[in-house]
C-alpha positions as CSV (number, residue, x, y, z in Angstrom):
1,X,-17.1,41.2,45.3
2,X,-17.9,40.8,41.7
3,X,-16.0,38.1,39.7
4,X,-14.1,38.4,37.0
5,X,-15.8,39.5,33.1
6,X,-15.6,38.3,30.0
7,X,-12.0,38.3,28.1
8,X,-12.1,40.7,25.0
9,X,-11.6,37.4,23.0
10,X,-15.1,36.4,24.3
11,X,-16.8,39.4,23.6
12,X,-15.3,39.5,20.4
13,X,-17.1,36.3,20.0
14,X,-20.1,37.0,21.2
15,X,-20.6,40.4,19.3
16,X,-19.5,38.1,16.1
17,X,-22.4,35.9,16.7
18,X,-25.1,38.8,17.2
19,X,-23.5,41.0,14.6
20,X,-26.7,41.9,11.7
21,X,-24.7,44.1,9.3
22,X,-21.5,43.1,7.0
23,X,-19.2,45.8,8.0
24,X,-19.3,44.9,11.8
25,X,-18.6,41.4,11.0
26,X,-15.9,42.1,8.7
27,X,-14.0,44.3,11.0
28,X,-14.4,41.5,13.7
29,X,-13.2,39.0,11.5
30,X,-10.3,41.3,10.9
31,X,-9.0,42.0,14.5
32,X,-9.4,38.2,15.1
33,X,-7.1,37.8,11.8
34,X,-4.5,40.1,13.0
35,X,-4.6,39.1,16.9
36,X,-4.3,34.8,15.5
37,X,-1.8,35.8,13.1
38,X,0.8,38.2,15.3
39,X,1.0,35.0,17.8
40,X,1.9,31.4,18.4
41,X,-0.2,28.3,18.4
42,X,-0.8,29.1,22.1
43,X,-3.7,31.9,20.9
44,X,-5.4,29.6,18.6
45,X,-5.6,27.0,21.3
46,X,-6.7,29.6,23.5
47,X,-9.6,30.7,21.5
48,X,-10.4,27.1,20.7
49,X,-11.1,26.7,24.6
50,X,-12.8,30.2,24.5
51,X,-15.5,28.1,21.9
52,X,-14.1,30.1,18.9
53,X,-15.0,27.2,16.2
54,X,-18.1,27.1,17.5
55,X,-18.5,30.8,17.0
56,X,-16.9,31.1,13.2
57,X,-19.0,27.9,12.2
58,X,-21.8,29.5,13.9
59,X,-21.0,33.3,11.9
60,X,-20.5,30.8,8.4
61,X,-24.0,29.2,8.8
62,X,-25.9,32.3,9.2
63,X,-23.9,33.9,6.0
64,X,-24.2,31.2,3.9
65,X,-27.9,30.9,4.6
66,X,-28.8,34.1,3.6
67,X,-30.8,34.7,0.1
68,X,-27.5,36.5,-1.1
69,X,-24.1,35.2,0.6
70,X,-21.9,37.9,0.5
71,X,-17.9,36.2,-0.9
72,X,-16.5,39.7,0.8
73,X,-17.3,38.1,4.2
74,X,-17.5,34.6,2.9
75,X,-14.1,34.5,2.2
76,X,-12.3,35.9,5.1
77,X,-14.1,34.0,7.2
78,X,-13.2,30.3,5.3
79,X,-9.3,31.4,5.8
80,X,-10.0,32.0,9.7
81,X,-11.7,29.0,10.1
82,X,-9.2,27.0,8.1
83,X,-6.4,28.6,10.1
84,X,-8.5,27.7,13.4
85,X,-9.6,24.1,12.1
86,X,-5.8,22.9,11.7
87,X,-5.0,23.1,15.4
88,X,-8.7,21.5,16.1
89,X,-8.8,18.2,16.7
90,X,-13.0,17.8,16.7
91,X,-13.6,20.3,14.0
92,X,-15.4,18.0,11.8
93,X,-17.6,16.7,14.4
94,X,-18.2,20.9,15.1
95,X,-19.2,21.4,11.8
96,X,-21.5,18.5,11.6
97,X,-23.1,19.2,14.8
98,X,-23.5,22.8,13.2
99,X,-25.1,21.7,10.1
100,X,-21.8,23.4,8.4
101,X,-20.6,20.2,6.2
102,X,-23.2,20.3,3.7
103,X,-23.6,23.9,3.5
104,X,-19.9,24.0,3.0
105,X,-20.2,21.9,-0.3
106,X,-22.8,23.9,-1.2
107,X,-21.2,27.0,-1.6
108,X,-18.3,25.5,-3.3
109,X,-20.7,24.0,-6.2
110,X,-22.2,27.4,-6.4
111,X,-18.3,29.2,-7.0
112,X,-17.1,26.7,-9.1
113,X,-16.5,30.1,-11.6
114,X,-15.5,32.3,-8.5
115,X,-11.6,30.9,-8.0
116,X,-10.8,32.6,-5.1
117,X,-14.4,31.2,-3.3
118,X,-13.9,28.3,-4.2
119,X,-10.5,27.8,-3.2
120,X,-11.5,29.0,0.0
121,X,-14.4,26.4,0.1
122,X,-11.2,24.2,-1.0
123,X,-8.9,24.2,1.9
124,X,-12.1,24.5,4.1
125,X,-13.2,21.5,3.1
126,X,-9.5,19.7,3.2
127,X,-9.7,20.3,7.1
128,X,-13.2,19.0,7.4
129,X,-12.3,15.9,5.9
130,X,-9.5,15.0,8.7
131,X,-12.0,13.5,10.5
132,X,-13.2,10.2,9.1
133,X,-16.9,10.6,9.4
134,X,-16.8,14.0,7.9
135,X,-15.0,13.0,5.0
136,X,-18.0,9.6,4.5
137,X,-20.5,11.8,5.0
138,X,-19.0,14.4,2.2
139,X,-18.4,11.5,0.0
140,X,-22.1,10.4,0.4
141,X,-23.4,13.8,-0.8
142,X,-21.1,14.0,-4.1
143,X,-18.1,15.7,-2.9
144,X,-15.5,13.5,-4.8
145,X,-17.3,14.0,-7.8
146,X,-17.3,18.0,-7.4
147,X,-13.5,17.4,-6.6
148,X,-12.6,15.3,-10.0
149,X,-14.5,18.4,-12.0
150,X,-12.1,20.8,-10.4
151,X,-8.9,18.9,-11.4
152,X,-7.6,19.6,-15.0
153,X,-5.0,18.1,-17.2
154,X,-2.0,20.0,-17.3
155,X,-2.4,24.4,-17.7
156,X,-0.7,27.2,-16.6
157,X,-4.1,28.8,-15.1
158,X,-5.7,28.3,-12.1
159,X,-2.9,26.2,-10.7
160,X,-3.6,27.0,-7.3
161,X,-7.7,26.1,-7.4
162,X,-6.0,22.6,-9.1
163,X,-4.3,22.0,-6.1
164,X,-6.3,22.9,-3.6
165,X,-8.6,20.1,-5.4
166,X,-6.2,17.6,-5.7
167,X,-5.6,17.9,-1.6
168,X,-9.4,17.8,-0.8
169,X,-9.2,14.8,-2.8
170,X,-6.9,13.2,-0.7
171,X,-8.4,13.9,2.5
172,X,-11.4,12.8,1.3
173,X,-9.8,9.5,0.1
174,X,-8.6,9.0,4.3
175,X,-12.5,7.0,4.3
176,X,-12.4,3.5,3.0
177,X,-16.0,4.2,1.9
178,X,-15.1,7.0,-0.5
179,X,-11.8,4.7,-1.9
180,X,-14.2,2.0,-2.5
181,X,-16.4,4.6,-4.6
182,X,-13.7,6.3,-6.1
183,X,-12.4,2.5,-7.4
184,X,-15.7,2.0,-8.8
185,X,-16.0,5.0,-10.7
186,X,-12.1,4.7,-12.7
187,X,-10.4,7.1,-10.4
188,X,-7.7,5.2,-10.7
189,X,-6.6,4.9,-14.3
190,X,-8.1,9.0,-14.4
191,X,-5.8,10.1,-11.8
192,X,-2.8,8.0,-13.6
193,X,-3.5,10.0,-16.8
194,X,-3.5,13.0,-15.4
195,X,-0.5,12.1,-13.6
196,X,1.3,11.4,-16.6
197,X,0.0,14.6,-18.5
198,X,1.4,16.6,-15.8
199,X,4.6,14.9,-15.8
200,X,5.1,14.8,-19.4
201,X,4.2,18.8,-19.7
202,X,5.8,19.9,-16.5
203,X,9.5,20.1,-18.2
204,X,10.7,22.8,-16.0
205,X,9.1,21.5,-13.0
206,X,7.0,24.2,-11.7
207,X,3.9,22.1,-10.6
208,X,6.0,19.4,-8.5
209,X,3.6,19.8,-5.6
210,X,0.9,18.7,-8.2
211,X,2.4,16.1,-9.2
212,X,2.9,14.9,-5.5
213,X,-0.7,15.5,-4.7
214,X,-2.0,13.0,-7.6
215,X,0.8,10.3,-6.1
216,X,-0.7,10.8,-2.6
217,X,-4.4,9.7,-3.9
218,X,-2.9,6.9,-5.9
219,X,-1.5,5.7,-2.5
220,X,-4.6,6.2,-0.6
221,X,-6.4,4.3,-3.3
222,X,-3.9,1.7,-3.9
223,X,-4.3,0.8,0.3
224,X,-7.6,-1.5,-1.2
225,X,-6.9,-4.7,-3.2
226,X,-9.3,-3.6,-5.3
227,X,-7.0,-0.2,-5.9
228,X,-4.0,-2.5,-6.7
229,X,-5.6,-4.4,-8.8
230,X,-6.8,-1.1,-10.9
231,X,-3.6,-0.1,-10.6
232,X,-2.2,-3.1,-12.5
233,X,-4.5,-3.8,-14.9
234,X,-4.5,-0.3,-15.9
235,X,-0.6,-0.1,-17.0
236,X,0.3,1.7,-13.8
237,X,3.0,-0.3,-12.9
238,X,4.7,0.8,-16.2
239,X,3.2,4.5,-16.0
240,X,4.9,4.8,-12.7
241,X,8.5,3.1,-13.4
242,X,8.9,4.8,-16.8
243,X,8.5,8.5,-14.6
244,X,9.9,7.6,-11.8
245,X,13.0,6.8,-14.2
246,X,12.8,10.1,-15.8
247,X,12.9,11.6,-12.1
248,X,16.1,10.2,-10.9
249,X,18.5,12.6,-13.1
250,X,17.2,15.4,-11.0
251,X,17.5,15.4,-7.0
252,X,14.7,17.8,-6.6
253,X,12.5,15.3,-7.6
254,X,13.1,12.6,-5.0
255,X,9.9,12.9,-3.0
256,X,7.6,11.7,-6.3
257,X,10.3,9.4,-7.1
258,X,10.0,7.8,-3.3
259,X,6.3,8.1,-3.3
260,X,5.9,6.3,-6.9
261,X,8.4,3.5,-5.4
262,X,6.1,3.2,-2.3
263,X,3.2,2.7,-4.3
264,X,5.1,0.2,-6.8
265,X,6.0,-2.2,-4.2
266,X,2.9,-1.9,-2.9
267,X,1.1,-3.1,-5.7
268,X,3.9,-5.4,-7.4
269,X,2.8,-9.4,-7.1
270,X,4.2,-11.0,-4.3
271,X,6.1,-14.2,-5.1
272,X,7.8,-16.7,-3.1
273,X,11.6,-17.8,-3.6
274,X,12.8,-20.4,-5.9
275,X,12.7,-23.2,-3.2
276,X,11.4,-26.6,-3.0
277,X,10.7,-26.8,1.3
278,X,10.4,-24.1,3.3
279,X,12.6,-26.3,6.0
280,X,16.0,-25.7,6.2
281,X,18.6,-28.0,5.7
282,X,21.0,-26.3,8.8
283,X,20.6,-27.7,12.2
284,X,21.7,-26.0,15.3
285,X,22.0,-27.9,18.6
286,X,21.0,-25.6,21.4
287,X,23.6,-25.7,24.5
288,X,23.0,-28.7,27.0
289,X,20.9,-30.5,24.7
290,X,21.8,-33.5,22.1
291,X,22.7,-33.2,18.5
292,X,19.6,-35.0,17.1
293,X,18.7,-36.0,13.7
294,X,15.7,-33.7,12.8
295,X,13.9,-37.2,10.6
296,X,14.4,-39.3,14.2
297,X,12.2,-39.0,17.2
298,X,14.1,-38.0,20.4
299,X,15.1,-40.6,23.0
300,X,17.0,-41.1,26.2
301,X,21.0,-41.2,25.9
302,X,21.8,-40.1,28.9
303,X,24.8,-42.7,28.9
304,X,26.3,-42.2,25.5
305,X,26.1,-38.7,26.0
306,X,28.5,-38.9,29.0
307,X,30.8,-41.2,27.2
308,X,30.9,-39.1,23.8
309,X,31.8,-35.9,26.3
310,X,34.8,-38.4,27.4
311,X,35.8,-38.6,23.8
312,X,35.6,-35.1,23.2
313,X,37.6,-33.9,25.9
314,X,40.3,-36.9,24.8
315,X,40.0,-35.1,21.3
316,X,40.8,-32.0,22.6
317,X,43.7,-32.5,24.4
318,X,45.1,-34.5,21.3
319,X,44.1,-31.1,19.7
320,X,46.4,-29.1,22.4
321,X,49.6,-31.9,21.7
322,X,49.3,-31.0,17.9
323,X,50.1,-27.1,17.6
324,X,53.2,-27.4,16.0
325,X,51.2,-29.4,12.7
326,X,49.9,-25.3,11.1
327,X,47.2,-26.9,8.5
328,X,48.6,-23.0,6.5
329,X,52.0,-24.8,5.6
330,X,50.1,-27.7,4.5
331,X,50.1,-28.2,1.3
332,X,48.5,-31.2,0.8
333,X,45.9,-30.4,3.1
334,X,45.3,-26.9,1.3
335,X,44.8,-28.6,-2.2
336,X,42.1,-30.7,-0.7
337,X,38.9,-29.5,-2.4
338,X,36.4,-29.8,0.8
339,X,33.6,-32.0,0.1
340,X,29.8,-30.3,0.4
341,X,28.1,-31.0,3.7
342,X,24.5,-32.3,1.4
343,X,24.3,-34.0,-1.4
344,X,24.5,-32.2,-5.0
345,X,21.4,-33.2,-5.9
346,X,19.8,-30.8,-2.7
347,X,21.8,-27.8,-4.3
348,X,19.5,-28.2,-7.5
349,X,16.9,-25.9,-5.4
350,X,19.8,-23.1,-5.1
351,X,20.6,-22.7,-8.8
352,X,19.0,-19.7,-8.7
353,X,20.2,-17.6,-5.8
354,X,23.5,-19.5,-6.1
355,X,24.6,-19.8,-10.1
356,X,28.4,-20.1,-8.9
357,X,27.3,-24.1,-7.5
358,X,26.9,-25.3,-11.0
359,X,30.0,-23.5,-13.2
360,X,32.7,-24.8,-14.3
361,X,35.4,-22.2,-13.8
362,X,38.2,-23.6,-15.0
363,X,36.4,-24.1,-18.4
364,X,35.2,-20.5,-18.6
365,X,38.5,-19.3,-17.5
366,X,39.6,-21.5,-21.0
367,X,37.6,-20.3,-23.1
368,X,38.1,-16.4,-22.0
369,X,42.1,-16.9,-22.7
370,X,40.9,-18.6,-26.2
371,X,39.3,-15.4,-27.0
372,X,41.7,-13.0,-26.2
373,X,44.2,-15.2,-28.1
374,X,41.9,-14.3,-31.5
């Protein structure tokens, strides 16, 4: 008894791969469009097993090589593979294995005039770049410099092409190699400017995804010390607040507000508090074991310790005889001023955190009935 055939998926495949004329490979990029798209995730995981990135990456390399790509194909077949790459966990090792990386940024140098191409190429090359190796070796061939050229100050054209840049950008920006190249060539104080032109021009807040995509480089630079450091010396740190002010009047602008305040304290200079020891000056004696004085060495007191646990229980029931005397009727007792447990000469270190220690509120008290006297 025979086994079972192929699945139509796999012959839909395989006649992908062996198809010589455009209009075959169109209409099978079609019906694979419409079968991925009337489903769940459960058929793009089903044709990943099937080896369907293998087969589109395949179908891309043999386009793009020809003498004249064809962008009527081209371009359908970048959405399916960006569509399929997403739930693909190895595509950029796929695409690297199939010599598809390079040729990818290829044909987005040669549609840099072609919008739609190239935003194809765009999001294409956003999913490449989610593996780490991917995104080096794109960065070692010049694709951060292809992706700078693509983003504009602020216009009202081509918005969609400026995005899809800014996002390749910041996949791209996942390698420490490419951050230490993009620090090294001013990405930093470039992306801060354009940051602020598109702030400064957005007024009715169009282009907040924008806007949010230039924050999320600034973060992935600003994870080196050598970003921070750009950052700051740069006028970032005053770039940032001043923005992130103008963003709190409006609650649809909390995400660049949060991201801006991630990237702040980030990059803000550490400093340590206003003390003088980093010892404090609290001791807490642990149950079962003697109250000791931290400056003495321990020793054996096995017998005073027995006779001061005499004393306390004798305290105690003195204690017990003595709840009639309520220290709350006291007056005397209440007027006492208790006396500090250190010295005031230790509180010095606490006139910071603590300005209460050193007033005088009985003079300011004074002088604040003095002037409503006048």
């Amino acid at each position: 008894m025979a086994g079972p055939g192929p699945s139509g998926l796999e012959v839909l495949l395989s006649t992908l791969q062996d198809a010589s004329d455009s209009e075959s490979t169109l209409n099978i990029l079609n019906v694979l469009d419409e079968l991925l798209s009337a489903g769940t995730d459960r058929r793009i995981h089903y044709m990943i097993k099937k080896g369907g990135s293998e087969a589109l990456l395949r179908t891309l390399v043999n386009t793009g090589c020809s003498p004249s790509p064809s962008s009527t194909i081209l371009v359908p077949l970048l959405h399916l593979l960006t569509k399929v790459g997403h739930r693909d966990k190895k595509i950029g090792h796929k695409a690297e294995k199939a010599g598809a990386v390079l040729l990818l940024l290829d044909l987005l140098r040669q549609s840099l005039s072609d919008v739609k191409m190239a935003v194809a190429c765009l999001w294409l090359l956003r999913v490449y770049a989610s593996c780490v190796s991917t995104a080096a070796l794109l960065g070692k061939n010049g694709a951060l410099e292809v992706q700078f050229m693509l983003i504009a100050p602020h216009t009202k054209k081509n918005t969609r092409m400026v995005k899809a840049a800014i996002d390749a950008l910041a996949a791209l920006l996942n390698s420490k190699w490419n951050c230490r190249r993009a620090v090294s060539q001013g990405y930093v104080s470039s992306l801060l400017n354009l940051y602020e032109d598109w702030h400064s021009n957005d007024a009715e807040n169009k282009h907040i995804p924008i806007r949010r995509a230039l924050l999320h480089c600034l973060r992935h630079l600003t994870n080196l010390p050598a970003g921070r450091r750009a950052l700051e010396q740069d006028g970032g740190m005053e770039i940032l607040f001043r923005t992130t002010q103008a963003c709190l009047a409006s609650r649809g602008l909390e995400s660049l507000a949060k991201s801006a305040t991630q990237i702040m304290r980030k990059c803000y200079p550490k400093q340590p508090l206003p003390l003088r020891s980093d010892r404090s000056t609290y001791s807490f004696p642990l149950p079962g074991c003697p109250t000791l004085n931290p400056e003495s060495a321990p020793t054996s007191e096995d017998d005073n310790l027995e006779e001061e646990s005499d004393e306390e229980d004798a305290e105690i029931d003195d204690l017990d005889r003595e709840e009639d005397d309520d220290l709350e009727t006291d007056l005397t007792k209440l007027r006492t001023r208790p006396e500090p447990d250190r010295p005031l000469e230790e509180l010095g270190q606490y006139a910071r955190l603590c300005p209460e220690l050193h007033y005088d509120f009985q003079v300011i008290f004074s002088a604040l009935l003095q002037n409503c006297v006048l």
